[in-house]
C-alpha positions in Angstrom: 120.5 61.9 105.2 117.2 61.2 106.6 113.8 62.4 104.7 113.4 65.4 107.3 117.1 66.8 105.9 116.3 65.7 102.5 112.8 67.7 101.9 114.1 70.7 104.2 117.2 71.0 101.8 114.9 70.9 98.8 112.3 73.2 99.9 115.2 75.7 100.3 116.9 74.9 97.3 113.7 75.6 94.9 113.4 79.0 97.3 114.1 82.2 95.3 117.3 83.1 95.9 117.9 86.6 98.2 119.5 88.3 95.4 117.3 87.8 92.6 114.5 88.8 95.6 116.5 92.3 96.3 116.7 92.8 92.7 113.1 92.6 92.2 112.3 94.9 95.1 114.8 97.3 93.6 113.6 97.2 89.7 109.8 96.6 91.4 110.1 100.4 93.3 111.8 102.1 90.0 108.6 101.3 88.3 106.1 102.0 91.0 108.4 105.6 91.6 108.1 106.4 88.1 104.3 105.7 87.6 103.2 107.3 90.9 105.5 110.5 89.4 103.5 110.4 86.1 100.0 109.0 87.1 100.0 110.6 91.0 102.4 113.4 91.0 104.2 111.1 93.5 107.6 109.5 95.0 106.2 107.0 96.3 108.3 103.7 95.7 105.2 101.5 97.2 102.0 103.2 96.6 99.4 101.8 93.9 101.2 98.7 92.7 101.1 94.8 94.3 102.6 91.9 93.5 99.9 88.9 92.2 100.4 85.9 90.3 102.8 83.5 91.7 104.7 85.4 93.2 102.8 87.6 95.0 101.4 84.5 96.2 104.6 83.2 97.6 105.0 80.2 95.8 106.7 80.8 92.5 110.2 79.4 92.1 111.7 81.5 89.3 112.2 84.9 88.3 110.9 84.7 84.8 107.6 86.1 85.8 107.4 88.8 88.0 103.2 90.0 87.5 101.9 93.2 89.3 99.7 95.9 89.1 99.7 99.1 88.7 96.5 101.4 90.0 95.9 104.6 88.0 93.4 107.0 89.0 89.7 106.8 87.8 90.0 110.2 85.8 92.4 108.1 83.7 89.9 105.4 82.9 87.6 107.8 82.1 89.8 109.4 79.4 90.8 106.2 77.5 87.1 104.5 77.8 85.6 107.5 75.8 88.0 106.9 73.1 86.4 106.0 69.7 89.2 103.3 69.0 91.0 101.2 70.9 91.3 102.9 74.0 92.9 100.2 76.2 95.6 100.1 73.8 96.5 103.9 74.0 96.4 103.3 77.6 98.8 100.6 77.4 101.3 102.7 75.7 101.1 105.5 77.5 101.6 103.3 80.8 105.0 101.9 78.9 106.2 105.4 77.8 106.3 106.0 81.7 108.1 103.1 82.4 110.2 103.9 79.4 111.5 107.2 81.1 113.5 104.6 83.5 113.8 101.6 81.3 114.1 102.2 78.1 116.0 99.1 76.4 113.7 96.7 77.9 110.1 97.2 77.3 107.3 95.5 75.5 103.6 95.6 75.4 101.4 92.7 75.0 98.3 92.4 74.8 97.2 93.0 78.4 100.7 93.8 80.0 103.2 95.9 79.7 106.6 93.6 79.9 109.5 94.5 81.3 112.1 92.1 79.7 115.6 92.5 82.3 119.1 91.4 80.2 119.3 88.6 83.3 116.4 86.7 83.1 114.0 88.5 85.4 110.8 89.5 83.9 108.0 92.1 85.0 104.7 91.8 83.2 102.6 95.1 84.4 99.2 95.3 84.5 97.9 98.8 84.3 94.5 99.0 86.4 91.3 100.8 88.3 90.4 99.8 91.9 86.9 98.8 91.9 84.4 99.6 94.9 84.4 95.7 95.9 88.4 95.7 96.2 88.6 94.4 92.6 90.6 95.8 89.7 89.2 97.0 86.0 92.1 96.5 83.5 92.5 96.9 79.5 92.2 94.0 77.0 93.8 95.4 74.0 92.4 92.0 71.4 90.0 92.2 69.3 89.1 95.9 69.5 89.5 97.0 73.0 87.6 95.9 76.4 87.7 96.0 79.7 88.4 92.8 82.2 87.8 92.5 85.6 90.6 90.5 88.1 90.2 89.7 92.1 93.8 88.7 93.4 93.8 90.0 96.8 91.6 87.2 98.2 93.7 84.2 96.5 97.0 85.8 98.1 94.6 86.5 101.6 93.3 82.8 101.4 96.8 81.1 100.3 98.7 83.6 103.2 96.0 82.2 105.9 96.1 78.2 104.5 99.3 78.0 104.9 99.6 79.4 108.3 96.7 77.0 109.0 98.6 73.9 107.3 101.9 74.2 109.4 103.2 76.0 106.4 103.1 73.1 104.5 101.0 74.8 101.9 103.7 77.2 99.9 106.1 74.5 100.2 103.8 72.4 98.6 102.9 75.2 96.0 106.9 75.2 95.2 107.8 71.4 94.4 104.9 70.7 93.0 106.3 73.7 90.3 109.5 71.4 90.7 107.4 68.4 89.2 105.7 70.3 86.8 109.0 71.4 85.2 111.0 68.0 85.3 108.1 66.2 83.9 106.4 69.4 81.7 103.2 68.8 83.1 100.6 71.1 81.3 99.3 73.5 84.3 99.7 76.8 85.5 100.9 78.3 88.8 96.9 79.1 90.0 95.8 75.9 89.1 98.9 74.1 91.4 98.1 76.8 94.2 94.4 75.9 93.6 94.5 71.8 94.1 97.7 72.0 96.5 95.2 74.1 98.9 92.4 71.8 98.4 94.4 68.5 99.0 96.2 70.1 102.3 92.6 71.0 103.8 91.6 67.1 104.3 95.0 66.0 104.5 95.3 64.2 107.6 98.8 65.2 108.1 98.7 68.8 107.2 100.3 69.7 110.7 103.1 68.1 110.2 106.6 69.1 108.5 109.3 67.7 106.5 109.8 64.3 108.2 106.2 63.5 106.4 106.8 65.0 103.0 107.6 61.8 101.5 104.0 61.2 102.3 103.1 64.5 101.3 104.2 63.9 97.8 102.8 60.3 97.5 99.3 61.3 98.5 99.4 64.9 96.2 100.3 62.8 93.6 97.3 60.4 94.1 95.2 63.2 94.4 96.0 65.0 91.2 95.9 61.4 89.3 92.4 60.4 90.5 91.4 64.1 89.5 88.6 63.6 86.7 90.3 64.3 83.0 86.8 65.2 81.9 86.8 68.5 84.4 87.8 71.8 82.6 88.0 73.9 85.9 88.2 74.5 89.6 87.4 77.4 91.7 90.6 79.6 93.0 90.4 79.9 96.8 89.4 82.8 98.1 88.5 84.6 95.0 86.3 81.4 93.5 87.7 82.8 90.1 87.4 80.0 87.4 90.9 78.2 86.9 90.7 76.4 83.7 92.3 73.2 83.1 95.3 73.7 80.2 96.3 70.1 79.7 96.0 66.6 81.0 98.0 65.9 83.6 96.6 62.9 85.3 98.4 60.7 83.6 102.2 62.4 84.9 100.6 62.2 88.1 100.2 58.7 87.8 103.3 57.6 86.7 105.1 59.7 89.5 102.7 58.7 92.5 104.0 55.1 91.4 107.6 56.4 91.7 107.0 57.8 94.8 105.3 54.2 95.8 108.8 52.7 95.2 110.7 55.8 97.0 109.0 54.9 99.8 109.3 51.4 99.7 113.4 52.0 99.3 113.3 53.9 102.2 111.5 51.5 104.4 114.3 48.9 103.5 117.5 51.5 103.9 118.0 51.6 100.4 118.6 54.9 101.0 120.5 55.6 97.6 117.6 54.2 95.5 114.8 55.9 97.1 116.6 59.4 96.9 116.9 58.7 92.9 113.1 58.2 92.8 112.7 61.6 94.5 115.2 63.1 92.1 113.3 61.3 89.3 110.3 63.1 90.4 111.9 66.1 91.3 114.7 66.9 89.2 118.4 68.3 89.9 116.5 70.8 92.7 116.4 67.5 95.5 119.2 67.1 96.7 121.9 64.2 95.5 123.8 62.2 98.5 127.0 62.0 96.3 129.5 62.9 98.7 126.8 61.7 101.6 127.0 58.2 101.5 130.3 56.5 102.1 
């Protein structure tokens, strides 16, 4: 199997499958109907909610986490800031009672998010909100009293959409296995800190315009890049939104032990041990690459 058929077959293998994706749409318009009913004396199964996080970035690989918002109208905000307690936790519950009225076995609150916990796995965390003149959202903290926050995700899902249109498409790909590593080797970072230093490598990669037949390359050199990352820094800047994306861990040190996997992947490959190198890429990668049992004769 050559490394183009190898890396295409992964990249589609760590894809979210098209029935978990239909389900989400389907659970994804229940809530939006039944909070547009209650909040906007509406039907509408699309208006006033979006998908951010990882997946409304396009480059989650699991249904565990489903985040959106929800945008309520001002006159709402209005009402629960002028509460003497904890308004933004009133708000919260009323924002769950809604969602009650169509699931009601499933729901939690949490701090800042209402969560939708499905029997199969799938999870919606809900953020209720208030669009902002700039295009930004106000939403409640409950902790600590009660406060409001302020979050920007359109740009990050604007800026990843348009990188990775201007990277071949390389860029979500690269989004998606490096979530692969992270959960084969438990490497301590989150999904906007991946999307974050994925985008930044790809922009002076030199090879950005190519596709699979270069992502054993692609891996080698991300790898490098994440290991000669400083341990001392505590945060990069999100693209597009330049939102603060703080460091949760080290992983430098993962990053170095797997870039000198990859070393020896490569090396395998360059001397048609074709069965060796593909268990270095399964090393890195876990049970997601694909295995050549059955392949090799």
């Amino acid at each position: 199997m050559s490394t183009f058929d190898k890396f295409n077959r992964f990249c589609s293998n760590i894809l979210i499958d098209s029935h978990s994706v239909a389900k989400i749409s389907y659970r994804y318009k229940r809530i939006t109907k039944q909070l547009n009913k209650d909040f906007w004396n509406s039907e509408s199964e699309t208006q006033n909610s979006l998908y951010v996080g990882s997946y409304g970035r396009d480059t989650d690989i699991h249904t565990s986490d489903i985040d959106m918002l929800f945008i309520l109208p001002y006159t709402v905000y209005k009402q629960f800031d002028n509460y003497k307690g904890n308004g933004q936790s009133s708000l919260l519950q009323i924002v769950k009672n809604s969602i009650g009225e169509t699931y009601p076995s499933y729901m939690k609150g949490d701090g800042q998010v209402v969560k939708i916990n499905f029997s199969d796995g799938i999870c919606f965390e809900l953020v209720p909100c208030f669009i902002n003149k700039d295009g930004s959202f106000t939403y409640p903290d409950t902790n600590d009293g009660g406060k409001w926050r302020i979050t920007n995700p359109k740009p990050e899902i604007e800026a990843i959409r348009n990188a990775n249109q201007q990277f071949h498409y390389n860029l979500k790909r690269l989004c998606r296995m490096a979530r692969a590593w992270k959960d084969t080797w438990d490497v301590p970072m989150g999904g906007l800190l991946i999307d974050t230093l994925a985008h930044n490598f790809l922009k002076d990669w030199e090879h950005r315009d190519k596709s699979f037949i270069y992502y054993d390359w692609m891996t080698r050199d991300f790898l490098k890049y994440l290991k000669d990352q400083s341990e001392n820094r505590s945060y990069w800047y999100a693209p597009g939104s330049n939102k603060l994306v703080m460091r949760t861990g080290i992983f430098e040190y993962k990053a170095l032990r797997c870039y000198n996997i990859a070393l020896e992947a490569i090396q395998n490959e360059v001397k048609s041990y074709e069965w060796s190198a593909n268990q270095k890429w399964i090393e890195i990668y876990g049970s997601s690459f694909p295995s050549l049992i059955g392949v090799l004769r």
